[in-house]
N, C-alpha and C positions, 0 to 999 in steps of 0.2 A: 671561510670558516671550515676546521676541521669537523672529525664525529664527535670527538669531546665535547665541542661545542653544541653541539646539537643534541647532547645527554644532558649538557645542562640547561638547555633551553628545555628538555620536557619536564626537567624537575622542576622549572617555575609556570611550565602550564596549571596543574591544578591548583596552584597557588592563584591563577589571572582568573578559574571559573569561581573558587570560592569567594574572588571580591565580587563578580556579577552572581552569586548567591541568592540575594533579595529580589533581584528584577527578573533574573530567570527564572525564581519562584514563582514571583508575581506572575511574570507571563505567561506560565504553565498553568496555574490555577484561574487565571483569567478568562484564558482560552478554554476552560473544562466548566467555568461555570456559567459561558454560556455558550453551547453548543449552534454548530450551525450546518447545515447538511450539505452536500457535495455543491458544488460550484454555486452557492450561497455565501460563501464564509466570507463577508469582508470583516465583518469585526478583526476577525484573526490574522486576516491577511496584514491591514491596516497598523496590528497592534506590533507583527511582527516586522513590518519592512521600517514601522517607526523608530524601536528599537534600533536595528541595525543601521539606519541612515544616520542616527544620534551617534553609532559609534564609526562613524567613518566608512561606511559602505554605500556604494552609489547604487542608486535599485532603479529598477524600471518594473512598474507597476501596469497589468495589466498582457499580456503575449496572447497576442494574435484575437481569438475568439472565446477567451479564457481570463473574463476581467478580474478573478481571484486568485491569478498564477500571477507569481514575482518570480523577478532574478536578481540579486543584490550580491556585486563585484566585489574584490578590493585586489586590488595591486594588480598586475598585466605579466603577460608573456605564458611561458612555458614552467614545468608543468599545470596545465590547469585543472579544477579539483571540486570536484560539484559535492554537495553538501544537498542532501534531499527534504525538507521540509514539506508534511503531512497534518491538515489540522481542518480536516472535514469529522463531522461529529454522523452518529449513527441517528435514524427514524427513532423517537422515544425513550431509545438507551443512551443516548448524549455521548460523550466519548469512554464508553465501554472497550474504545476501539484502543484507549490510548495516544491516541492523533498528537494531543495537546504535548505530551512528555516529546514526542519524535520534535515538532515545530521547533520547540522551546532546547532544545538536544543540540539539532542543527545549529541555534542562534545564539548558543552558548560556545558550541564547537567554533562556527566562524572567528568568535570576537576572540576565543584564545588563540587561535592560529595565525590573528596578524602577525605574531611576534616573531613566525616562520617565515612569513611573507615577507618582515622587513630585511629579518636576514640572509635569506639565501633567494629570495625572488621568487616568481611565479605567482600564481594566481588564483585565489579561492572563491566562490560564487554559490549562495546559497538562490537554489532551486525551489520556489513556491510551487509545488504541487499539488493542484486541487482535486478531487473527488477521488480520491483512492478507491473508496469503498462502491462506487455504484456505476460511475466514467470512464475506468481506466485513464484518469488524468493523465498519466506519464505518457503515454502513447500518445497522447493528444500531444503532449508541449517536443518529440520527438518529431512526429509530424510538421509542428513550428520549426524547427530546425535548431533547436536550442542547445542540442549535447552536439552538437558537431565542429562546435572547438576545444570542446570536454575530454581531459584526457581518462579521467578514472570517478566514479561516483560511492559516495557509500551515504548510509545512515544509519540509525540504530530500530529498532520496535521493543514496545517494552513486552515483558511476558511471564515465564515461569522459570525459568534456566539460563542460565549465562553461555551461547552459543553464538561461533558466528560463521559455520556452518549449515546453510538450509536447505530443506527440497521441497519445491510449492510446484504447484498444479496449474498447467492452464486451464482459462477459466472463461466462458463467453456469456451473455446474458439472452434468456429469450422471453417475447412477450406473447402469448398463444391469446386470441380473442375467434371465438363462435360467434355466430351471428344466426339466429333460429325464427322463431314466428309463435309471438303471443297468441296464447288463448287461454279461456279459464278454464282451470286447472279438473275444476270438478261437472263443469255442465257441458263442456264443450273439447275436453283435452285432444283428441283422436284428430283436433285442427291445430296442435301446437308443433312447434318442432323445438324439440326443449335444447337449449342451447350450454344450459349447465348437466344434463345429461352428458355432452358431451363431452366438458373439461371431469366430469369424474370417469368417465370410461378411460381418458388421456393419463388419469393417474394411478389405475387400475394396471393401465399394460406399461408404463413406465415402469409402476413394481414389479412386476413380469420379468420387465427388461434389467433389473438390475441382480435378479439371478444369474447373469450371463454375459457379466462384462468384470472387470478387471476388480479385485480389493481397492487399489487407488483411485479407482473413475468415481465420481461423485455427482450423482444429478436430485436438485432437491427446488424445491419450489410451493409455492402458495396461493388459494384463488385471490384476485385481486377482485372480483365481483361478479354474483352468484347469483343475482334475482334480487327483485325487490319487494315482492309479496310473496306466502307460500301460496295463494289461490291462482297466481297467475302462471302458466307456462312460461321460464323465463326465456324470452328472445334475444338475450345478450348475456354472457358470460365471458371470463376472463380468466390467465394467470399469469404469475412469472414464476420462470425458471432459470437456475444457475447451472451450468456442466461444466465439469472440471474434468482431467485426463492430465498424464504426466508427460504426453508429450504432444506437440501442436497434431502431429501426422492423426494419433488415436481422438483428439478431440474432433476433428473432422467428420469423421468415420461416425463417433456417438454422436455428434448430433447430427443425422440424416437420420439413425437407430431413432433417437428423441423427437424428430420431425415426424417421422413414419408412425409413431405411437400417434401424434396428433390427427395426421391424416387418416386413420383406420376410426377413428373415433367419429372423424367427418362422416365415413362413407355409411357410417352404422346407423346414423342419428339422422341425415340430413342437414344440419348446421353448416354454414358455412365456415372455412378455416382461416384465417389468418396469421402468419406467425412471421414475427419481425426480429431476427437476429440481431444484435448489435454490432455496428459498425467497427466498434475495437475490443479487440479481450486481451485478455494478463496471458503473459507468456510466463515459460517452466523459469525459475532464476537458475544463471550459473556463474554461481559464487567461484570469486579471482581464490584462488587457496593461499595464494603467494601475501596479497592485501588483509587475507583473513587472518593471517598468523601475524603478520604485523600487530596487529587489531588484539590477537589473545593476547599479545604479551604483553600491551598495554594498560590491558582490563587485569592483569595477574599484576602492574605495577598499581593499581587503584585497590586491590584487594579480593578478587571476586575469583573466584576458579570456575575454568573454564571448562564447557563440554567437548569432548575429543570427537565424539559420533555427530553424525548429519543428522537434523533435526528437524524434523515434517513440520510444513509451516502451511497449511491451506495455498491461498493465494492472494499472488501482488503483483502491481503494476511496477513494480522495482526488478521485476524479472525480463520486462520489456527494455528497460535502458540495460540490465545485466547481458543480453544478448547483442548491444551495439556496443556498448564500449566494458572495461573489467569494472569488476560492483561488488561489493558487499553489502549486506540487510542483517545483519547481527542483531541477537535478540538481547534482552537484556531483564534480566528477572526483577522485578516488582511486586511478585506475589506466592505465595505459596503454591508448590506443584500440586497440579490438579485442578488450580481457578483456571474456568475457563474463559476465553476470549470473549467477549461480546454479553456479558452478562451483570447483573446488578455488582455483583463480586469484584470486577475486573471495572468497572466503575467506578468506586471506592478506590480499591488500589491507585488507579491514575492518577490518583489527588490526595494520594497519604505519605507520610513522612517516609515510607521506601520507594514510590512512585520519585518523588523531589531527587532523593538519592541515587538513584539508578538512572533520574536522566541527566545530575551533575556526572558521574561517572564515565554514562555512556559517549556525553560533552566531552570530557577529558582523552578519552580512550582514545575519540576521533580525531582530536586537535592533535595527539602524539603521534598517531600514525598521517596524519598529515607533515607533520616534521622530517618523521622517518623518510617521506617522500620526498621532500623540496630538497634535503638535503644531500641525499644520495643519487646520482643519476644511473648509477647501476641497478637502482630498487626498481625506479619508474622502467627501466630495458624489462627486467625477468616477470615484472607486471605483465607487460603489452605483450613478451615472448608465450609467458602462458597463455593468455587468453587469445592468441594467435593459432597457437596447436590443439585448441578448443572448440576450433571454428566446424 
């Protein structure tokens, strides 16, 4: 097949997402109205590999130590094309995160893209990836060894702007626990060693600390438990903390600064310290530019005008597979500029008649630049050549 061809094959891509219109709805809104939190989610897992197995995609449920992570195949060989699926819900706010729109995005994107698949070959495999928000999923299913027959990954996030474009922050998680020595508070205090003493000294000189690090850097955190009577001296307290930095070398650096704040706190109180890093954090993303503009000019073929400038995005574990293999994480607007992430606001959105729309869109945008792939083998070279001189 020539490129004629493969211009007419995208002009009936959106044509293949509007007939899965109803079920991608459904599965979008399925997945949003019942939330389920990081390496939790089987409802969603389950709802989503059913789907794709109904349309002809072979899944393997379950990778490694990760029973809510899927891979779900269709066709073989070269180019291969991962498709990122997200649909962990947030603590209370449910999917404020949007998760449910990314899932149902991906499972929309797949089932238009066979038609790529049957014609010019190669292989697309949608990526169940669980806990975005708290695990660092991606890193974990990388660890599995799962992108290392993967030649290029992308997905969409919904948002405020039509970008595909970003710059995220790495990001690590910590959990600080004291450990002190009961006593009552008011007949006997001068025997306690107050151990939430502690964690508020720890966020005293953290404030401190953030006079003196970067506009980008970001350290933000909450007690996780404080005492359990006011009479008592408490002898246990807790918190977590998130640090971000925009580049792996500087997040190193602040969090020893962030360690140090905890450890000064120890030597002050008495308390003893604790502080347990997590094993994986998000790395910075770097967006393939070559895949991006694919990407714009598909989203300008759906109707949406695109942002020229790089667009701050906090952080993602899609910035971990972006530094192994070329990636895009394109945002895609659902809401009015200004709502923000994670909010009752941005809740709503994920489940309204422009949430549905902008994840059919986002679907479509993907399936075409999937085409644009399979069927050019010069596109897939100036991919890998970029992100080769990026290394």
């Amino acid at each position: 097949m020539n490129m004629d061809d493969a211009k007419q094959l995208k002009m009936r891509i959106p044509q293949l997402i509007e007939q899965h219109k109803d079920e991608l709805q459904s599965l979008c809104l399925k997945i949003h109205s019942c939330p389920e939190t990081g390496l939790n989610e089987f409802k969603a897992a389950e709802w989503i590999t059913a789907y794709l197995e109904r349309n002809g995609f072979i899944v393997q449920r379950g990778i490694g130590s990760l029973p809510t992570a899927f891979i779900a195949s269709y066709g073989e060989g070269k180019p291969h094309i991962a498709l990122l699926a997200e649909y962990d819900a947030l603590p209370e706010l449910g999917h404020a995160c949007g998760h449910n729109i990314i899932a149902s995005a991906a499972a929309g994107s797949a089932i238009a893209s066979r038609v790529a698949v049957d014609s010019f070959g190669g292989k697309i495999t949608v990526v169940g990836s669980p806990s975005e928000e708290f695990h660092c999923g991606k890193e974990l299913l990388i660890r599995e060894g799962v992108f290392e027959d993967i030649d290029l990954a992308m997905m969409i996030h919904p948002g405020c702007v039509n970008a595909s474009i970003i710059s995220t922050l790495a990001c690590i998680n910590l959990e600080a626990e004291f450990t002190g020595l009961e006593a009552h508070a008011s007949a006997n205090p001068e025997e306690g060693v107050n151990a939430l003493e502690a964690i508020i000294l720890s966020f005293n000189a953290i404030n401190s600390l953030r006079q003196h690090i970067p506009e980008s850097a970001r350290i933000h955190g909450i007690i996780t438990d404080g005492g359990q009577a006011a009479n008592i001296v408490p002898a246990h307290a807790s918190a977590m903390f998130m640090v971000r930095a925009n580049t792996m070398e500087y997040l190193e650096s602040l969090q020893q600064s962030v360690e140090d704040c905890f450890k000064g706190a120890s030597l002050s109180t008495g308390a003893k310290l604790r502080c347990r890093w997590a094993k994986v954090c998000c790395k910075p993303m770097k967006t393939n530019r070559k895949l991006a503009s694919l990407f714009n000019q598909n989203m300008v073929l759906a109707g949406r005008e695109m942002e020229t400038r790089t667009v701050d995005f906090a952080s993602t574990d899609m910035g971990n597979i972006s530094q192994a293999i070329p990636s895009i994480h394109p945002i895609v607007a659902i809401a009015p500029i200004g709502t923000s992430l994670h909010s009752v606001d941005f809740l709503k959105a994920a489940a309204s008649e422009a949430g549905i729309r902008g994840m059919l869109d986002g679907a479509s945008a993907m399936a075409c630049t999937i085409t644009d792939v399979l069927s050019n083998q010069g596109i897939i070279n100036e991919i890998k050549k970029e992100f080769q001189s990026r290394q």
